[in-house]
C-alpha positions in Angstrom: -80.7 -38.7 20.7 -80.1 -37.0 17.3 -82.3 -33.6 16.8 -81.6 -33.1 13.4 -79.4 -34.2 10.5 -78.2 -30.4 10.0 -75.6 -28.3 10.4 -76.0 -26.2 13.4 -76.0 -22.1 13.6 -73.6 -21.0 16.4 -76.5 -20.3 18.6 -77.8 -23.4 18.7 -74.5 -24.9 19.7 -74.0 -22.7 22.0 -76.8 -23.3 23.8 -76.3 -27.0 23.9 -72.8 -26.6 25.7 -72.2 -25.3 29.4 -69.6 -22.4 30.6 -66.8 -24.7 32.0 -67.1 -27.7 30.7 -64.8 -29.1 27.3 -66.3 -31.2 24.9 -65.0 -33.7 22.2 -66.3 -32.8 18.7 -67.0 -35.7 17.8 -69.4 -35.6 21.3 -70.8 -32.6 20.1 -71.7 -33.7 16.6 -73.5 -36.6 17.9 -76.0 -34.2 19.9 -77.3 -33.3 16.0 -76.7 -36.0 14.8 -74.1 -35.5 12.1 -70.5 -36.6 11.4 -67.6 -34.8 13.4 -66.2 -34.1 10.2 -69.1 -32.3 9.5 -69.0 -29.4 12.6 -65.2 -29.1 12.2 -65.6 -26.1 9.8 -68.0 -24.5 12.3 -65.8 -25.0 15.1 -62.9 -23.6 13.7 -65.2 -20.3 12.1 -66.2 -20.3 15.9 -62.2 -20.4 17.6 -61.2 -18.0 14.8 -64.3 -15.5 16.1 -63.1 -15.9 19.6 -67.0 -17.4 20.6 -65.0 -20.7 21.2 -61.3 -21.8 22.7 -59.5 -25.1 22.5 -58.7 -27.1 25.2 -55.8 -29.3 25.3 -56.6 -32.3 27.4 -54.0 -34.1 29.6 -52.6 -37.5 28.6 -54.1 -37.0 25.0 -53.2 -36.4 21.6 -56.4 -34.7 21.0 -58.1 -31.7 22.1 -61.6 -30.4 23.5 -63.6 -27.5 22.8 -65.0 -24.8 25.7 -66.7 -21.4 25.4 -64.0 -18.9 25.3 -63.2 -17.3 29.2 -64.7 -20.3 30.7 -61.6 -22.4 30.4 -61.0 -25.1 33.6 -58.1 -23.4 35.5 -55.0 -26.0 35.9 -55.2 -27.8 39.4 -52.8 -25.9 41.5 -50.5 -28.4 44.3 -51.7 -28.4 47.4 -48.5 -28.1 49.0 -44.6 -27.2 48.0 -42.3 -29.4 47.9 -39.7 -29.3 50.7 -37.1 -31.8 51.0 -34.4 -33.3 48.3 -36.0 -37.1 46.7 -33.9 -39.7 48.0 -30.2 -40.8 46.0 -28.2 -42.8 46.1 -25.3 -42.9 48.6 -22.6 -41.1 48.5 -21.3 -42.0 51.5 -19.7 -45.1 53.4 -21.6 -46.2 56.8 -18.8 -47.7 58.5 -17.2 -44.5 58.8 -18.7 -43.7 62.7 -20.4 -40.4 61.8 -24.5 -41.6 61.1 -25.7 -37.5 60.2 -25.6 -38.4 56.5 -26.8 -42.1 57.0 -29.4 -40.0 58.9 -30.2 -37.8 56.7 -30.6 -40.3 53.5 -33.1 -42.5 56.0 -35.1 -39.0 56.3 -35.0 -37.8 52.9 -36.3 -41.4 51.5 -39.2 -41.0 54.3 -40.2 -37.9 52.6 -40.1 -39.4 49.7 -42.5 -42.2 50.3 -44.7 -39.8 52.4 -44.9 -37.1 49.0 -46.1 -40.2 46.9 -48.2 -41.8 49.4 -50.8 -38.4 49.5 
């Protein structure tokens, strides 16, 4: 719901946004109901004062906008990796000794248990 059709002063945007949480601009500009292309200028006059930061977001092209020091952290895995991904053989299984044989039937378990979680 559109407030008003001007530009904003930096207080007023930030009090609209929360500590942690990015925003599109073109999500922003909407709240005051004017054009992205409109509070561009103030978002960059904002970055360049350090009041805001820019967030890259994953699997994008574009980016988001946070208050500065409040940036999401990137998750952390939950476990290490321990194992080699499964190959392909190197090996001939006729040859009597099954360790490798084994070894690939293990490493391909771990595999489809690391993809499964």
């Amino acid at each position: 719901m559109p407030r008003s059709a001007q530009i904003p002063t930096p207080a007023e945007l930030l009090a609209l946004m929360r500590p942690g949480q990015i925003y599109a601009p073109y999500n922003l500009a909407t709240q005051f109901g004017i054009k992205a292309i409109t509070l561009r200028p103030l978002l960059d006059e904002m970055i360049a004062d350090g009041q805001l930061a820019r967030v890259r977001i994953a699997k994008s092209s574009s980016y988001g906008i946070c208050i500065a020091g409040t940036e999401p952290r990137a998750a952390e895995p939950s476990e290490k990796y321990v194992g080699v991904p499964a190959a392909p053989r190197t090996y001939v299984v006729m040859t009597g000794d099954l360790n490798a044989y084994v070894a690939e039937i293990r490493r391909r378990a771990d595999l489809c248990m690391m993809v499964r979680r």
